[in-house]
N, C-alpha and C positions, 0 to 999 in steps of 0.2 A: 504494500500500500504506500504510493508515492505522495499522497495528501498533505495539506499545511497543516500544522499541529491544531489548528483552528477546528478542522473535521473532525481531526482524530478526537479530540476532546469534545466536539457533539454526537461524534459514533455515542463513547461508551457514556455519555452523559443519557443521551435515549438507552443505549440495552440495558443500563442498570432503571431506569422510571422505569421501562416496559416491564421489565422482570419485578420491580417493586410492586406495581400497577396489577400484576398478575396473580401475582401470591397474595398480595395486603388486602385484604378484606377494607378496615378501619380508613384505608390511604384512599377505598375508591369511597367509601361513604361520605371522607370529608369530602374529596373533590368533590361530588356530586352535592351536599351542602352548601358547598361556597358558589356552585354552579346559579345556585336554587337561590340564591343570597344576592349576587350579581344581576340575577335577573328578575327578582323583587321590586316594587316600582317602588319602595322607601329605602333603595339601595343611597344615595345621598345624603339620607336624613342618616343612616348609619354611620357611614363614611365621618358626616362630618360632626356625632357626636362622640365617632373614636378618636377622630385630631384632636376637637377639642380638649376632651379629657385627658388626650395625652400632653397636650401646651400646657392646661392646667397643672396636673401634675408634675410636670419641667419645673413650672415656675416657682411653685409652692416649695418644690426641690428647693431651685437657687434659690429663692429670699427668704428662705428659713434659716440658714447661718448666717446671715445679712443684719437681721432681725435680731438675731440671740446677740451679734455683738454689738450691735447698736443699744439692745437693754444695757450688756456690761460695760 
């Protein structure tokens, strides 16, 4: 196989999902959740209460030792 190292690393990138995809029970039910998740018409409203809460929680992050030494 004379291929760029490009292929050769999407070859075994697909035989190892095909082979995971094939055996994994649990692997095809998430995919098919997430399927089912995507194609929900409040797929947005999810989307955009998971960034949210993920900013929230950043921020809560950083300005909690901000905080604590601005008390001390």
């Amino acid at each position: 196989m004379n291929g760029s190292i490009y292929h050769k690393c999407e070859l075994i990138f697909w035989d190892i999902a095909i082979d995971l995809l094939t055996r994994s029970g649990w692997l095809r039910n998430l995919i098919r959740q997430a399927i089912l998740l995507k194609s929900s018409p409040n797929f947005k409203l999810y989307c955009s209460i998971v960034i949210f809460s993920g900013l929230f929680g950043f921020f809560v992050g950083f300005s909690i030792p901000h905080f604590l030494q601005f008390l001390w």
